[in-house]
Structures are given as structure tokens and as C-alpha cells.
C-alpha positions in Angstrom: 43.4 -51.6 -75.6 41.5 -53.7 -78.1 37.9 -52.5 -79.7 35.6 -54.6 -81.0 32.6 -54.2 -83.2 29.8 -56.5 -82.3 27.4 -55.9 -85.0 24.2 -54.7 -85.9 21.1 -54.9 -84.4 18.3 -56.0 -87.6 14.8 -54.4 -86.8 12.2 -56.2 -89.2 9.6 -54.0 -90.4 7.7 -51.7 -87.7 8.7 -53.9 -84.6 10.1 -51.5 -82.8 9.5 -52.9 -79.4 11.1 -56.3 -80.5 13.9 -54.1 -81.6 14.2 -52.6 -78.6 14.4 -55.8 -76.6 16.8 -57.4 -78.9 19.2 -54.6 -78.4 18.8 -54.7 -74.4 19.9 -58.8 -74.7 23.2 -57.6 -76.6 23.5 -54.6 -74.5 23.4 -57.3 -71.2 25.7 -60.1 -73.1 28.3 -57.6 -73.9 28.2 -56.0 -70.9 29.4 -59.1 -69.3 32.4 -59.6 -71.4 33.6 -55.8 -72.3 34.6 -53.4 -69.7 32.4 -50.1 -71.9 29.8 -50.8 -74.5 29.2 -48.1 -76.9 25.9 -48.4 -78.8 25.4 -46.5 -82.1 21.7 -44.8 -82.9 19.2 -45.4 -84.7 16.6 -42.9 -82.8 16.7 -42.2 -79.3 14.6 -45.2 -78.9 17.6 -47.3 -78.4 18.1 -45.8 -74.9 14.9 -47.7 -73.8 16.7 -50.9 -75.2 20.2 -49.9 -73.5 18.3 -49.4 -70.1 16.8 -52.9 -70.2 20.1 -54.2 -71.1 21.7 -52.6 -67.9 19.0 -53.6 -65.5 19.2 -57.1 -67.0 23.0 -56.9 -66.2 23.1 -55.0 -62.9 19.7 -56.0 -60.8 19.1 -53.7 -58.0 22.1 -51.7 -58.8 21.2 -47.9 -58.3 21.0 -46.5 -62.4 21.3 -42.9 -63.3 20.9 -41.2 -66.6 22.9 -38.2 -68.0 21.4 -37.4 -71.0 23.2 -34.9 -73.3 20.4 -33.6 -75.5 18.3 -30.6 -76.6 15.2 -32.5 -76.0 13.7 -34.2 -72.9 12.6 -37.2 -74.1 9.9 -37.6 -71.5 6.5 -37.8 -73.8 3.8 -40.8 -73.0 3.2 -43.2 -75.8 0.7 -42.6 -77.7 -1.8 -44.8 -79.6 1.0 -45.7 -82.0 3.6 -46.6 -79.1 6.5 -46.1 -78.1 8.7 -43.4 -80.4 12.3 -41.6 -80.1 10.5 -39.0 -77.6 9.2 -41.5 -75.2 12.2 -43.6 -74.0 13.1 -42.0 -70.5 9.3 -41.7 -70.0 9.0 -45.3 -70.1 12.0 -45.9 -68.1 10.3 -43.6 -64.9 7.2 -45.7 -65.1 9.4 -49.1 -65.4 11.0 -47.5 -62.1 8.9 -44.8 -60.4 11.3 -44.8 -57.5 14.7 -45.4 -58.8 14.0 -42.9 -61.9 17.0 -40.4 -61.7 17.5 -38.7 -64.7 20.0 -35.5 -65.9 19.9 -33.4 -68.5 22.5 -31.0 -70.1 22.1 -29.0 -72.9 18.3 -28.6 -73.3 16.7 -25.8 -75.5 13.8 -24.3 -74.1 12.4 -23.7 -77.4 12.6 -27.7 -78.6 10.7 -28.5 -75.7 6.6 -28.0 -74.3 6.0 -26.1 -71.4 3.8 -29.7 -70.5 7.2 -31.2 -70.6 8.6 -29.2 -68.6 6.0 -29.5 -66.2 6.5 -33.1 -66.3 10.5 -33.2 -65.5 9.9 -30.9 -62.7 7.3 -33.4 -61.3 9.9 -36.1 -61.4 12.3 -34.6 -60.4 14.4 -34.4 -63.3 17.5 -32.3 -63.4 18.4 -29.8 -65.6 21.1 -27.7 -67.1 20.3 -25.5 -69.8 22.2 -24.9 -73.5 22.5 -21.3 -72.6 23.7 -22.1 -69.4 26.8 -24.4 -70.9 27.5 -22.2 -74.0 28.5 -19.4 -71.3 30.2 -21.5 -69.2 31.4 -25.3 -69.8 31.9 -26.2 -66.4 28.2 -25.0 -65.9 27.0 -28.8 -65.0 29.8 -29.9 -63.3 28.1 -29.6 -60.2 25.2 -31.6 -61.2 27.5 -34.7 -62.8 29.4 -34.9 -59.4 26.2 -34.6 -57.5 24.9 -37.5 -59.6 27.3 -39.7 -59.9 28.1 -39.5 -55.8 24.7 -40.8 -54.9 24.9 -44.1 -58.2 26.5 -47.3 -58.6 25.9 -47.2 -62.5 26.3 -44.4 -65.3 24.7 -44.3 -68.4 25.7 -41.5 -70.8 23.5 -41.1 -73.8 24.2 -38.3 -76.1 21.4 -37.0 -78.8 23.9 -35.6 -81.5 21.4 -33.2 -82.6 22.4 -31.2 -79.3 25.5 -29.8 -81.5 25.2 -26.9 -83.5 24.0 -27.5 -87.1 27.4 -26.9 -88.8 28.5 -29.7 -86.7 25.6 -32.4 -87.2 23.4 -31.2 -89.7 23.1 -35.1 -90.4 20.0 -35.0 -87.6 16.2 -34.4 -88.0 16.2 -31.5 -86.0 19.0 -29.3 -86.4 19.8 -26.4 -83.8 20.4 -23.2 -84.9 22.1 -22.2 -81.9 23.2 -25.8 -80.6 25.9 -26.6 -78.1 29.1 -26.4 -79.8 31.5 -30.1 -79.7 34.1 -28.7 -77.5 31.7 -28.3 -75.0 30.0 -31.6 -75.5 33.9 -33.0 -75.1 34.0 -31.6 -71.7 31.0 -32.9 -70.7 32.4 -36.5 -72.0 35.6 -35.8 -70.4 33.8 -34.5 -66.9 31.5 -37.4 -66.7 34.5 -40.3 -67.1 36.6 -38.5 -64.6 33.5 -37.8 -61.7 32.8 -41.2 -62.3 36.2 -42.5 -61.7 36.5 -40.4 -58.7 32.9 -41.5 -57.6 33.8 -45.1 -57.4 30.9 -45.1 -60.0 31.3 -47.2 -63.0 30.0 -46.2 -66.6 30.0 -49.4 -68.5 27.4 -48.2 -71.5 27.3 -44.8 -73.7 25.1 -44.0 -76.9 25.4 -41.7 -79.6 22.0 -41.4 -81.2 19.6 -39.7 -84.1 22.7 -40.0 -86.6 21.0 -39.9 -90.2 23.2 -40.8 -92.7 21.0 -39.2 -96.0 20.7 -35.9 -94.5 24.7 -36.0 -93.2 26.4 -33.8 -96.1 30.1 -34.3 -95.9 29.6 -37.3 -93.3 30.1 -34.0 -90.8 27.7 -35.8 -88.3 29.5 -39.1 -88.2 33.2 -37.0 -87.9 31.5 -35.4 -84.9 29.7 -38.4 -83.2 33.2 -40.4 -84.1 35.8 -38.0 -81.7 33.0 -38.7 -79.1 33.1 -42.5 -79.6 37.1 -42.1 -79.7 37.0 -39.9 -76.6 34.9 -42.5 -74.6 36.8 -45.7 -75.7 40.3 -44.0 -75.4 39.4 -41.6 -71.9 
């Protein structure tokens, strides 16, 4: 099958919302012409920009999130705005009702009790690094359960969920991390339950890449056999 690269999305200045809404137009536009977008980060703020880009594309289609991360994601804006902690946040209070959000890999020591607190409240569910690193099927459950009850799949993966030998090219590098062969499976899981679902998974993300800090371009090896594995799987 072909690929196609269909450019860069240009923030000017501080803009971040405009960014944001840019991105979602693209995300729409291709997803009308390819059969799986893959959207390269940038912050975790793009996922607020990919999820206005599917809703734009798909109406009243029922949305889920996996999220493949270490952090949540689920602070308020603050005075300043929206940020790379805020996105799934905003998405729950675009959609109080149709908010249905997983995530895998999460570190309980990247993340606020208040947070917690806060995913609990909505419902969010969770799988936990620890629980992944002993087991790799550990979420299996959960991505079936998900992806039975959806019409649409987005998977966004946070690249700083790998271990720091793996991305130290992030802002937050784990010590402990989940390693890439889990992350693999959890690609691989997700493109076959959604196959089996009759649930399509037309967008991915790889986000918080940062070239400057990515000694050896390590971080962009990793985040590429992701990319390869959900354009080829």
C-alpha cells in the first residue's frame, strides 16, 4: 500500500488553540481520503486537535480513546490555557456523556492523587505500568471491552511511556518505563480487537517526541517501528 506524507502543521507564535484547530481541519480532510491517518507530536496537545478532527469527520459516531501513556492527561486549564496535560480534560467537558477514555501504562508516581480522583469520577479506565510489565496481555481485557461497545478508535501513544533507554528524547523520562515490546503488543492488540470489533481505527498519534534532547535519534527509531507497525498491521 502507498503512504503519503501530508505535511506539517505551522503554529505561529503562542497560538496554540489556533494550532489546535488547524490540525483537527487536516485531521477531518485526510480522514476522508486515507483509510488511517497517523499524526506526529508536537505535545500531547495535538490529541485535542485529532479529536476535533474526528468528531468533525464522524458526527454522532460513538468515539473512544486508548491512550498509551504514563500520564493522565486530565488537568483543567489554567489561567494560561490549554497545555499538553489538559487535552482529554477538554475533550470530557466538550462531551460529558460520550467521554470514554482508556489508559495503559500509567505510573502512579507521574501522576496526583487529585488526578486520580478525577479519572475515577469519570469513569476513566485504567491499566497500570506494573500491571503490563508483568504481564503484556494485562489490558487485553479492557481493549476488547472497549472497542465492543465503539464505532471509532483513536490510539494515541505518549512516547515517554517507554523506558528511558528507549526514548530518552522526551521531557519526562521514566526510569522504569514500559519497555517497546510491550507497547508493540498493545499496537498489535488494539488493530486486531478492532478488526474483530467491527470497530474502525482511522487516526493514531505518536506524541512528546523532542528532537534536541533525542541522543542517537533513539526516540525517533522507537516512535518509527510504531508508525511502521500501524501503517503496515
Amino acid at each position: 500500500q502507498p503512504f503519503a506524507d501530508l505535511g506539517d502543521v505551522d503554529v505561529e507564535g503562542n497560538d496554540l488553540e489556533a494550532g489546535q484547530a488547524m490540525l483537527g481541519e487536516h485531521v477531518a480532510r485526510a480522514l476522508g481520503q486515507h483509510d488511517r491517518v497517523i499524526v506526529l507530536g508536537g505535545g500531547h496537545e495535538t490529541a485535542w486537535g485529532c479529536d476535533q478532527g474526528l468528531r468533525a469527520r464522524y458526527g454522532e459516531a460513538h468515539i473512544a480513546i486508548i491512550n498509551l501513556d504514563a500520564h493522565l492527561d486530565l488537568r483543567a486549564p489554567g489561567a494560561a490555557g490549554p497545555s499538553s496535560g489538559t487535552p482529554f480534560n477538554q475533550m470530557r467537558q466538550a462531551d460529558p456523556d460520550g467521554f470514554d477514555y482508556l489508559c495503559l501504562g500509567l505510573a502512579a508516581e507521574s501522576n496526583t492523587l487529585a488526578l486520580f480522583e478525577r479519572a475515577e469520577d469519570w469513569g476513566v479506565r485504567m491499566v497500570m505500568d506494573h500491571a503490563l510489565i508483568a504481564d503484556r496481555t494485562a489490558a487485553d481485557a479492557a481493549i476488547a471491552a472497549i472497542a465492543e461497545r465503539s464505532d471509532i478508535l483513536y490510539l494515541t501513544i505518549d512516547i515517554d511511556l517507554l523506558p528511558h533507554y528507549q526514548a530518552p528524547g522526551v521531557s519526562a523520562t521514566a526510569a522504569r518505563g514500559v519497555p517497546l515490546s510491550v507497547v508493540e503488543h498493545l499496537v498489535e492488540t488494539v488493530m486486531k480487537t478492532a478488526d474483530a470489533h467491527g470497530c474502525a481505527l482511522p487516526l493514531a498519534d505518536i506524541v512528546e517526541l523532542s528532537p534536541p534532547h533525542d541522543r542517537d535519534g533513539m526516540t525517533a527509531r522507537s516512535a518509527a517501528l510504531l508508525v511502521r507497525r500501524l501503517l503496515c498491521g
